[in-house]
LOVEXFI-535649 format. One line per field, with one value per residue: x, y, z of N, C-alpha, C in turn; residue number from 1; residue in one letter. Coordinates in nm, 3 decimals. Example, Ala and Ser with C-alpha at 12.3 -4.5 7.8 and 13.67 -1.06 7.14 Angstrom:
<marlums>
n_east: c(1.319 1.285)
n_north: c(-0.569 -0.225)
n_up: c(0.780 0.708)
ca_east: c(1.230 1.367)
ca_north: c(-0.450 -0.106)
ca_up: c(0.780 0.714)
c_east: c(1.320 1.290)
c_north: c(-0.330 0.003)
c_up: c(0.780 0.787)
num: c(1 2)
residuo: c(A S)
</marlums>
This chain:
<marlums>
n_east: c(12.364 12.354 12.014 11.912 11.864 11.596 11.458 11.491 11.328 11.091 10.970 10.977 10.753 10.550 10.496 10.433 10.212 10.034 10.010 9.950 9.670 9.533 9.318 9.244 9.240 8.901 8.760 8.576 8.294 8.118 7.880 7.792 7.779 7.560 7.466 7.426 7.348 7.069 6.961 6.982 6.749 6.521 6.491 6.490 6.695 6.983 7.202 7.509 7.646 7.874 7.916 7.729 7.846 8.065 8.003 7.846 8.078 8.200 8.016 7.864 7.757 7.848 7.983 7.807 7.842 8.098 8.182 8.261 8.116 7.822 7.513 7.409 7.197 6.868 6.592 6.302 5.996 5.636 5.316 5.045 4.741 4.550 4.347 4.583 4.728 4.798 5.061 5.130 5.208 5.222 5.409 5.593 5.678 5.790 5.995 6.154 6.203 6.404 6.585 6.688 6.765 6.820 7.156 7.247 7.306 7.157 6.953 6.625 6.472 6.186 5.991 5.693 5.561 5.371 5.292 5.364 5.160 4.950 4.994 4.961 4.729 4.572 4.382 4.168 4.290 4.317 4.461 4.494 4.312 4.498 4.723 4.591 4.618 4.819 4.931 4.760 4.826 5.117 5.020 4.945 5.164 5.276 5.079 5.091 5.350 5.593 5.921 5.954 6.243 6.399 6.360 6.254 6.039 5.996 5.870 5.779 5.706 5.766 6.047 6.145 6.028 6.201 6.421 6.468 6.606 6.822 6.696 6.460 6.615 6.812 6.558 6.461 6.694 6.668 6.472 6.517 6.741 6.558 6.302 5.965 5.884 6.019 6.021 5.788 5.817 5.848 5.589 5.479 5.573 5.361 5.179 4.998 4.941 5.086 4.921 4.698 4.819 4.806 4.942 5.043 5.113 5.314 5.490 5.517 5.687 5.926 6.016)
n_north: c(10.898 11.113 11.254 11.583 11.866 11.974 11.787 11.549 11.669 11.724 11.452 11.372 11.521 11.467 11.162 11.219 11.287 11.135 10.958 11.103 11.146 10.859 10.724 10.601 10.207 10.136 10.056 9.712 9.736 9.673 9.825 9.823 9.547 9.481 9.652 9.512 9.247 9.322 9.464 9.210 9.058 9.141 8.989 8.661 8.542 8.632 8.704 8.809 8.860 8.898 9.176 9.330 9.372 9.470 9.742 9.873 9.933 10.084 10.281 10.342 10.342 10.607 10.703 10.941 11.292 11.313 11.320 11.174 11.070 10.956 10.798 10.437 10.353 10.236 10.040 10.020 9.952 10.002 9.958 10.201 10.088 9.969 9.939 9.895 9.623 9.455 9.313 9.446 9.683 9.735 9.549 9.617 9.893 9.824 9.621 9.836 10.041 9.908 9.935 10.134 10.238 10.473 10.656 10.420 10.530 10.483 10.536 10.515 10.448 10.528 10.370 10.518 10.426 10.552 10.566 10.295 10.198 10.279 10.181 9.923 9.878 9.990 10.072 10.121 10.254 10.545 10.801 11.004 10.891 10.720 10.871 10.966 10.717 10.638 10.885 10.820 10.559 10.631 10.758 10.591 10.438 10.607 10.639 10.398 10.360 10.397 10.565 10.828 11.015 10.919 10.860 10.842 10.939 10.874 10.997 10.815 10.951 11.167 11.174 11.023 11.186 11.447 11.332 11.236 11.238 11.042 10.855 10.723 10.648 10.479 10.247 10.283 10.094 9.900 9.792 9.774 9.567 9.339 9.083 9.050 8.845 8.804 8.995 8.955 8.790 8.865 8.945 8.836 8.970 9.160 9.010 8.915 8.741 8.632 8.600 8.805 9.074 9.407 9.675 9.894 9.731 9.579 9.738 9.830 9.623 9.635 9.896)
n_up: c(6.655 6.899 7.077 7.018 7.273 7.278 7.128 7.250 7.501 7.378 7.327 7.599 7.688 7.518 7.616 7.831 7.811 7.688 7.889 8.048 7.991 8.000 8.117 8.449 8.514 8.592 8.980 9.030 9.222 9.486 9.457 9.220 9.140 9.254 9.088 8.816 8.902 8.935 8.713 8.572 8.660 8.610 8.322 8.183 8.054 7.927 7.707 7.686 8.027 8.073 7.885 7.937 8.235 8.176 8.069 8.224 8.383 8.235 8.156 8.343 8.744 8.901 8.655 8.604 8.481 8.466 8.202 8.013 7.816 7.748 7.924 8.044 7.772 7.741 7.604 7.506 7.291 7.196 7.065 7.039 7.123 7.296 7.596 7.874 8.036 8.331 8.328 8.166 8.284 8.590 8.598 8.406 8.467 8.755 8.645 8.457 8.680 8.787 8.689 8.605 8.903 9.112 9.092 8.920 8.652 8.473 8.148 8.049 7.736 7.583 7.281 7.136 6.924 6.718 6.427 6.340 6.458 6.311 6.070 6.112 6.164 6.389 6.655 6.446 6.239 6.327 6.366 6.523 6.739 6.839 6.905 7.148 7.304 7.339 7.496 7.716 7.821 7.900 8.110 8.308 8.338 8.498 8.747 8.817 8.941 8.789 8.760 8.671 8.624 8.520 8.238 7.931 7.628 7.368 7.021 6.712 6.516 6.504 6.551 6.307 6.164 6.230 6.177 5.902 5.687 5.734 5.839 5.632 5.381 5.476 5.498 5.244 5.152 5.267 5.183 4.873 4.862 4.971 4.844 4.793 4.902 5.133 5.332 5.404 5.563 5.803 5.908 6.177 6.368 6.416 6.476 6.269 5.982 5.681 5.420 5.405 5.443 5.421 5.164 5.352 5.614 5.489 5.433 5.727 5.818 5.662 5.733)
ca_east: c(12.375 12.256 11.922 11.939 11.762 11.493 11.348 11.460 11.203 10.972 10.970 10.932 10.657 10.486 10.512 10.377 10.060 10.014 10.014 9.820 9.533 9.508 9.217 9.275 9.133 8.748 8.744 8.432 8.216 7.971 7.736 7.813 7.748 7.382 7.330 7.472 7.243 6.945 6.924 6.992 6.655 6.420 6.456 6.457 6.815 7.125 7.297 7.616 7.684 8.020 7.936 7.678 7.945 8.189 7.928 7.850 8.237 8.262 7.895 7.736 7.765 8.030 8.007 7.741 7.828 8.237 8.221 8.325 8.017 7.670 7.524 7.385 7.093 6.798 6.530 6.198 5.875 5.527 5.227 4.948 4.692 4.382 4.372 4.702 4.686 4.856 5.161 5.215 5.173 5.252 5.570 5.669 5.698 5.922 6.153 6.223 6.236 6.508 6.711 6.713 6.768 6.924 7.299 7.279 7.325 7.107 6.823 6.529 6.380 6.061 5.996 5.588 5.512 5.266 5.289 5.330 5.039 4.895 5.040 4.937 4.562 4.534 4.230 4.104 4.368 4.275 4.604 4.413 4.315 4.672 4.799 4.570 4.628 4.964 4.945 4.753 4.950 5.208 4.999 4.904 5.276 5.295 4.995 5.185 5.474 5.691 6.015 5.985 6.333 6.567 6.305 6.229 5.980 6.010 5.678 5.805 5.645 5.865 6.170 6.103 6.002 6.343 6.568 6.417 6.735 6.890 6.570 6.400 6.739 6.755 6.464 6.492 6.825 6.618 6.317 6.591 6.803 6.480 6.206 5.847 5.884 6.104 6.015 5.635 5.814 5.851 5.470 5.462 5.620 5.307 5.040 4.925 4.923 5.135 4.821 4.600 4.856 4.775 5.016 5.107 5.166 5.413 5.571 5.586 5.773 6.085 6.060)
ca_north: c(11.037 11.141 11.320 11.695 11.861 12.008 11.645 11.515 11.709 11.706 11.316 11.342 11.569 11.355 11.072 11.226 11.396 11.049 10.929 11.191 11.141 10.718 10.697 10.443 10.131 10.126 9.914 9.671 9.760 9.605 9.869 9.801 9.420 9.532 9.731 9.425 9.202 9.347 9.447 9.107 8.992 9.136 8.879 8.498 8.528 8.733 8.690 8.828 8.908 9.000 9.246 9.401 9.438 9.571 9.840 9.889 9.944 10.189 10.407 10.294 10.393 10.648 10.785 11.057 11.407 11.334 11.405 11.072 10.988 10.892 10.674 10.316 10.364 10.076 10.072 9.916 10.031 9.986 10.035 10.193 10.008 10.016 9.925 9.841 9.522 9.467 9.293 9.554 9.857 9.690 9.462 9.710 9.977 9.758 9.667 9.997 10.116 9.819 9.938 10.251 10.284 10.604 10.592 10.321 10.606 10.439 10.597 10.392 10.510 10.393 10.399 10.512 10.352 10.535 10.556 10.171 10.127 10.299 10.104 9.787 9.943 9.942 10.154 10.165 10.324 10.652 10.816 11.064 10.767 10.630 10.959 10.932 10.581 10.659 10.933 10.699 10.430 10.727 10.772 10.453 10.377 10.726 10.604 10.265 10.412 10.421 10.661 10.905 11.103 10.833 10.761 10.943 10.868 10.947 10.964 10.782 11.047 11.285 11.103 10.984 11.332 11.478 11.280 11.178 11.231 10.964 10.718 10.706 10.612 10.292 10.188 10.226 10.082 9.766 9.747 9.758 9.418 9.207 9.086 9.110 8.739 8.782 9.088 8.887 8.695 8.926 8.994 8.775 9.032 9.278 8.967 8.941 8.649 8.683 8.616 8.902 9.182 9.487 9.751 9.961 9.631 9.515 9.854 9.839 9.523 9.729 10.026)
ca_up: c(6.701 7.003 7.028 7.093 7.419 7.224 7.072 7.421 7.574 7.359 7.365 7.732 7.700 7.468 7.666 7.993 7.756 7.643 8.029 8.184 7.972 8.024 8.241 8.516 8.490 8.741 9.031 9.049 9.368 9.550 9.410 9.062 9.121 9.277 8.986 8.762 8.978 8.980 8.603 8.522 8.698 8.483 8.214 8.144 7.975 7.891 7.624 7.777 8.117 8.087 7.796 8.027 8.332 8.056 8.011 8.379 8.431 8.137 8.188 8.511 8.803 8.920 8.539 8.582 8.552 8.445 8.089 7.983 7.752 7.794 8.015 7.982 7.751 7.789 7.506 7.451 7.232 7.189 6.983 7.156 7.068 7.381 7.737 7.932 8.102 8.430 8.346 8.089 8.365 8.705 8.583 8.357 8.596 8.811 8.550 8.426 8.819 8.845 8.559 8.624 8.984 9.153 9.079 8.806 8.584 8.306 8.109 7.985 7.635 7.525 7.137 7.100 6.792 6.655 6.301 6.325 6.519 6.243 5.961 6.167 6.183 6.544 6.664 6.307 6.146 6.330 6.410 6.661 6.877 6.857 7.003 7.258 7.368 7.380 7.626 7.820 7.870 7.998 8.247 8.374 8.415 8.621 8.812 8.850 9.017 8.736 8.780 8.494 8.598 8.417 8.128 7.780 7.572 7.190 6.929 6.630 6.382 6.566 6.526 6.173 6.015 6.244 6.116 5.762 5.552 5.758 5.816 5.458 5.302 5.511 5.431 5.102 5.113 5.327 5.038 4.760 4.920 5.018 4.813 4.913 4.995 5.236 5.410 5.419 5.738 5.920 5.940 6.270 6.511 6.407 6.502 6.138 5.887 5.534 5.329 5.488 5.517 5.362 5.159 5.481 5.688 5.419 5.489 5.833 5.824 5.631 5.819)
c_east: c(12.275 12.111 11.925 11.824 11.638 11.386 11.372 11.352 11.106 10.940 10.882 10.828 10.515 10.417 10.434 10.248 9.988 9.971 9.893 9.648 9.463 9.423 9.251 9.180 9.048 8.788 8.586 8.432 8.114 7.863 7.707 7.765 7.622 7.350 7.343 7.320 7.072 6.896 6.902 6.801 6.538 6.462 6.526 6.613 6.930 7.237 7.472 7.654 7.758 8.010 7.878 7.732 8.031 8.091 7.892 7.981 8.221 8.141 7.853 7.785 7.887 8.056 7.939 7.811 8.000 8.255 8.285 8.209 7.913 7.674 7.460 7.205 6.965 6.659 6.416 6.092 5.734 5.436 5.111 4.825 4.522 4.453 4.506 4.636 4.778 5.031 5.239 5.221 5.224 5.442 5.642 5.721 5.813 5.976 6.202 6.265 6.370 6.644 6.763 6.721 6.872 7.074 7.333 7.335 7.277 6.970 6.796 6.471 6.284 6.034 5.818 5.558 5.348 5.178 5.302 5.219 4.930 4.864 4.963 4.783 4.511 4.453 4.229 4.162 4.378 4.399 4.579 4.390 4.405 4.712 4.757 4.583 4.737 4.999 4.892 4.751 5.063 5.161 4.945 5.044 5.325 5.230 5.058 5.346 5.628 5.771 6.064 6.127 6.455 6.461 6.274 6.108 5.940 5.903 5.775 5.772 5.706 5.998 6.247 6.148 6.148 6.452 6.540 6.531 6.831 6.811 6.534 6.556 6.769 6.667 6.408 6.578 6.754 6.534 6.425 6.686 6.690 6.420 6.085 5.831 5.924 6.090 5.860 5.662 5.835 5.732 5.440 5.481 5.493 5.135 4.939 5.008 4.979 5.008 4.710 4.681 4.834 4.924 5.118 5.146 5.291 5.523 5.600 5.690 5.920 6.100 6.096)
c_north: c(11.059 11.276 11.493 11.690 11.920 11.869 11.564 11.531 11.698 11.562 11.291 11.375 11.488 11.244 11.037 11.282 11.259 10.937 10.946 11.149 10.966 10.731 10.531 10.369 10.134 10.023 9.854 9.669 9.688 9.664 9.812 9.658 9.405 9.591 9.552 9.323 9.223 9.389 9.319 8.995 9.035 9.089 8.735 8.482 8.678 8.715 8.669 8.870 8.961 9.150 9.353 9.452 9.506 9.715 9.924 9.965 10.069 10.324 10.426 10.367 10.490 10.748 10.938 11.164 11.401 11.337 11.276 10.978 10.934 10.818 10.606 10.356 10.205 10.167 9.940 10.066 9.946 10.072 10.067 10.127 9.983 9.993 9.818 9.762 9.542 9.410 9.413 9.723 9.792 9.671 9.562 9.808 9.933 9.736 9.802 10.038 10.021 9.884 10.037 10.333 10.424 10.560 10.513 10.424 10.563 10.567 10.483 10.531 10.419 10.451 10.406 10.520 10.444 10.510 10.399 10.125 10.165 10.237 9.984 9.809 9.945 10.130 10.243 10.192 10.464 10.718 10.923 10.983 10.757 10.715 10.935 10.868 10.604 10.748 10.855 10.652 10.537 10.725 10.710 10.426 10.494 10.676 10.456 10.241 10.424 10.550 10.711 10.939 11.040 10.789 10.841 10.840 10.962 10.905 10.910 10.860 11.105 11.283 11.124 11.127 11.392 11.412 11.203 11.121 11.097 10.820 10.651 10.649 10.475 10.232 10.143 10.117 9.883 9.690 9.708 9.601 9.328 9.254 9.072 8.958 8.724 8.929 8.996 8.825 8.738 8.969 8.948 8.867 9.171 9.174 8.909 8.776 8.681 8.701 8.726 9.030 9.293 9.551 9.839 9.868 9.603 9.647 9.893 9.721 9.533 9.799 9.965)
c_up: c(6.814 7.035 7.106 7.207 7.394 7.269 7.206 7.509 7.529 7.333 7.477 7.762 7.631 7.546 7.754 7.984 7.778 7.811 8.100 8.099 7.955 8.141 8.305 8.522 8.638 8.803 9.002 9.166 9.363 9.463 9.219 9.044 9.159 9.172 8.841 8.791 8.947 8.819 8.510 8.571 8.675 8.366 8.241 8.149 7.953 7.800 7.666 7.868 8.129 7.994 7.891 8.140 8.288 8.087 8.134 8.405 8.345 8.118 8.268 8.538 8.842 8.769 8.534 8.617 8.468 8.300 7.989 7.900 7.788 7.921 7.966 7.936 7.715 7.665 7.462 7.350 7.245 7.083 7.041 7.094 7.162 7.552 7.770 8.019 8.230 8.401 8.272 8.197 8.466 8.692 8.492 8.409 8.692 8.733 8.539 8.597 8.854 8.782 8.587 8.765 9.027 9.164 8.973 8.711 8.446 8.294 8.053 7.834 7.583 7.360 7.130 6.984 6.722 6.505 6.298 6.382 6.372 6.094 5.975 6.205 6.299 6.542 6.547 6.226 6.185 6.448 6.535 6.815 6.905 6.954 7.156 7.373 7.460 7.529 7.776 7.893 7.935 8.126 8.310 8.441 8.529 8.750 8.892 8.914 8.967 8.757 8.647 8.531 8.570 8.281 8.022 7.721 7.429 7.105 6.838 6.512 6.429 6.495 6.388 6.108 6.096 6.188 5.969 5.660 5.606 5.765 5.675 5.375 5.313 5.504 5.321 5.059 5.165 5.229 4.929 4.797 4.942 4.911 4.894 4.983 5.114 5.348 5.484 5.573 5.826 6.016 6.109 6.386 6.547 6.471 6.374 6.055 5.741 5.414 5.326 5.501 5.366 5.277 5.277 5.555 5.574 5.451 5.630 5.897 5.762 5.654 5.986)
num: c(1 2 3 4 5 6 7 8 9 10 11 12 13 14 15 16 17 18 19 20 21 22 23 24 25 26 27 28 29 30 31 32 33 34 35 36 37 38 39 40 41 42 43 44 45 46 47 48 49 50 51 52 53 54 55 56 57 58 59 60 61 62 63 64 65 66 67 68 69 70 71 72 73 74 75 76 77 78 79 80 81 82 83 84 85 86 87 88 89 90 91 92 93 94 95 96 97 98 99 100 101 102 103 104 105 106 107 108 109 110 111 112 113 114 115 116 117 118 119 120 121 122 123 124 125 126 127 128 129 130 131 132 133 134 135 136 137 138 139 140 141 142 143 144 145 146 147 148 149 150 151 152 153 154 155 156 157 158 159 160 161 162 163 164 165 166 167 168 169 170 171 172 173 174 175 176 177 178 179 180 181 182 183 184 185 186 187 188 189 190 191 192 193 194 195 196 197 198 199 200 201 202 203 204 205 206 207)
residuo: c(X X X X X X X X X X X X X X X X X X X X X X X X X X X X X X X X X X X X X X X X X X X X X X X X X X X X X X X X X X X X X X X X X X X X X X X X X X X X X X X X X X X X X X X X X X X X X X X X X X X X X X X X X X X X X X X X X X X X X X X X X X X X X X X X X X X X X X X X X X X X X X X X X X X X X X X X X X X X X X X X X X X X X X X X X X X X X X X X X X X X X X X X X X X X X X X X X X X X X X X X X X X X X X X)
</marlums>
């Protein structure tokens, strides 16, 4: 049976909803292969290049402003801990300024650790200092010609106590699956020795 002119149309209409809203596929540009390029040469290695041009293609450049989802977010941390050295202020500064050049459409977030610096007893345990440090080191990399207006930088006690109901759960959920043997190896990424680590170090190694 042939289909009336109703479901006819609305078929067609369907069809052409289903159409109009297929975003066409991006070309790759020159600029896109400079931003490609040039993020790729702050570090050693890359896992995947292509995943990273995928990502380029689908946030980069060309994305800001159209409503089409974030842009490419880039993410390190630190614990403040005392005086910034040069590679950590100089070279850091250029990376981030690479990553995040005008147009790339990335943001950099930095994770200020302080409650782990605190855990990890760095200046003393004295969470006052920590803050301090922290600011800092902000402004060393200001001083160092870092380009705050693509970069964030989030306190970890901030974070933490904002979003608790979702943090504290995983963590639990991390302590409840490992034993303390096995969380113990992780102690390495904090500088510290398994035989020597305190209560709060064993806890910052599952948080």
């Amino acid at each position: 049976m042939a289909p009336s002119n109703a479901s006819a149309n609305e078929s067609a209409n369907t069809t052409g909803a289903k159409t109009k809203d297929k975003a066409p596929a991006r070309e790759w540009t020159p600029a896109m292969e400079s931003d490609l390029q040039r993020i790729l040469s702050v570090g050693e290695e890359c896992i995947s290049a292509a995943e990273l041009k995928n990502l380029i293609l689908s946030k980069g450049r060309g994305r800001d402003g159209d409503g089409d989802g974030p842009d490419i977010r880039l993410y390190d941390g630190f614990e403040p801990s005392g005086r910034m050295h040069i590679a950590q202020g100089v070279y850091k500064s250029i990376n981030v300024n690479k990553c995040t050049a005008e147009g790339t459409n990335a943001t950099f977030c930095f994770w200020v650790a302080d409650w782990f610096a605190l855990m990890n007893d760095k200046m003393g345990g004295d969470l006052d200092k920590i803050i301090v440090v922290g600011q800092y080191l902000i402004e060393v990399w200001k001083a160092a010609g870092m380009d705050l207006s693509h970069v964030e930088f989030r306190w970890a006690s901030d974070e933490i106590t904002g979003q608790a109901h979702v943090y504290w759960p995983l963590v639990l959920d991390v302590a409840r699956r490992f034993n303390v043997t096995r969380i113990k190896k992780c102690c390495q990424i904090m500088g510290r020795l398994e035989g020597s680590l305190t209560a709060a170090q064993v806890l910052h190694c599952i948080s």
